[in-house]
N, C-alpha and C positions, 0 to 999 in steps of 0.2 A: 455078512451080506448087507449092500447098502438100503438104506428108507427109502422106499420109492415116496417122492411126494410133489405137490402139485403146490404153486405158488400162486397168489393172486396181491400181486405187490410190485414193486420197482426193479432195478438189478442191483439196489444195495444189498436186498435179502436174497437176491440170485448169487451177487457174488460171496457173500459171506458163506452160502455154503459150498462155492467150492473146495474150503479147506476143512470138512467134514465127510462124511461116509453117506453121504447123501445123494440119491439120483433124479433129478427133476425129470419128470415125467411130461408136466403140463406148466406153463407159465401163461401166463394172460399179465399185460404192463400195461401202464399209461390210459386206464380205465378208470373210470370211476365207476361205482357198485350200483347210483341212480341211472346211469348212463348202459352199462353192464348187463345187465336186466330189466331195460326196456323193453317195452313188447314190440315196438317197431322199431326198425332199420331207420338210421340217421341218412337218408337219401340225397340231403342238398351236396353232397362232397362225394362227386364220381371216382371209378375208380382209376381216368385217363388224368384226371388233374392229382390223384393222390402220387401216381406212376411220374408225373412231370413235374412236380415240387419237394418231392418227400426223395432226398438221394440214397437212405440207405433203406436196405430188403427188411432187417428186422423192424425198423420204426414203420415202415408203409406195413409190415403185415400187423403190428399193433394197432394201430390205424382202423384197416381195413376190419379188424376182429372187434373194433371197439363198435364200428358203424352198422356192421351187419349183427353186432347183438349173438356172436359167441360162446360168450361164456359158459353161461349155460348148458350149452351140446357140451363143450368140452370138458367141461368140471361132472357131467353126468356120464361120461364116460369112465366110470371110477376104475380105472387102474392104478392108482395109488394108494399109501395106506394115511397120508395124512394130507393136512391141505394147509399149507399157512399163509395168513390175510396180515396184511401189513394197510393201513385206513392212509399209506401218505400221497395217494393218488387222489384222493378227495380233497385237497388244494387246490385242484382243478377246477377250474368254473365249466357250465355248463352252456353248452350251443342249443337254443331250444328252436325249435321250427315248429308250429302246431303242437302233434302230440307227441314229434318224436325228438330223440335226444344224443345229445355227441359229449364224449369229455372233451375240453378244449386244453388237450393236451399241449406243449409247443410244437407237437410236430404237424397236429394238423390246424393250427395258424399257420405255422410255413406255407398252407396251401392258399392261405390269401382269404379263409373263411369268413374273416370278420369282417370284409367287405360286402358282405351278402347284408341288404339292407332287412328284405323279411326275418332274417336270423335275429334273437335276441341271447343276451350273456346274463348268466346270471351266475354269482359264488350262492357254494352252497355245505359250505365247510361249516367248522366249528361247533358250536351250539346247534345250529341246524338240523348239522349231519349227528348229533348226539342223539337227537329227539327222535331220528326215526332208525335208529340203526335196529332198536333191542328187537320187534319182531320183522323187520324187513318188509314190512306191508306199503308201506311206503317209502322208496329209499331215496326218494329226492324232494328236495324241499319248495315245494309251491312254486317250482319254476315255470 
C-alpha cells in the first residue's frame, strides 16, 4: 500500500516521488513558511489580475493559496501519514504590505506586483531564515 503524504516543497520533491510507492495527498508550492502562516490574507494581488497574468491553473492556484494563507487548513486536514518540508522555497523574498505578507514567488511578479509602490521586498533567506525556523514563533524575519 502506497504513503499517503503531504508535501510542503517545490515539484522537484513532487516529482521524485513519482517513481516511488508514494501517494501525495496534499501539496502546497511556491510558499514560503513566513508568508504560509501569516495570520492575514496578502490582499493587494486580486484574484481578476492573478486570473489575467498567471496562464497556467496550477501556478494561479499556488498563488492564490499562498495569498489567502492555506496552509494551514490544509496540512490540518491530516489525512496523511507523513509530511515532507523541503526550506528551497524560502529563496523567495517577501511582498510585505502592512501586516500582511506574500512569497514573491515568479509567478506572482508575472502579475506586475512589484509595481505597487506601497508594497515593499524584502529577502529573508539564509541566516535569517535559520534563526527563526527552530520554534516557528516567528517565521519571518523583520520584514
Amino acid at each position: 500500500m502506497a504513503k499517503r503524504v503531504a508535501i510542503f516543497s517545490n515539484c522537484v520533491v513532487r516529482d521524485a516521488l513519482e517513481f516511488s510507492k508514494t501517494h501525495i495527498v496534499k501539496y502546497i508550492s511556491q510558499s514560503a513558511i513566513g508568508s504560509a502562516f501569516a495570520t492575514k490574507p496578502f490582499k493587494a494581488a486580486n484574484d481578476k489580475l492573478i486570473a489575467e497574468t498567471i496562464e497556467h491553473k496550477f501556478l494561479r492556484r499556488c498563488v492564490r493559496q499562498d495569498l489567502s494563507k492555506q496552509a494551514k487548513r490544509v496540512l490540518l486536514d491530516n489525512d496523511y501519514e507523513a509530511i515532507i518540508i523541503d526550506y528551497i522555497d524560502e529563496r523567495y523574498k517577501r511582498a510585505v504590505l502592512g501586516d500582511e505578507r506574500a512569497t514573491l514567488s515568479n509567478s506572482l511578479k508575472n502579475t506586475g506586483i512589484k509595481t505597487n509602490p506601497k508594497i515593499h521586498f524584502c529577502a529573508c533567506g539564509g541566516s535569517a531564515f535559520i534563526m527563526v525556523v527552530p520554534g516557528l514563533e516567528r517565521a519571518d524575519c523583520n520584514c
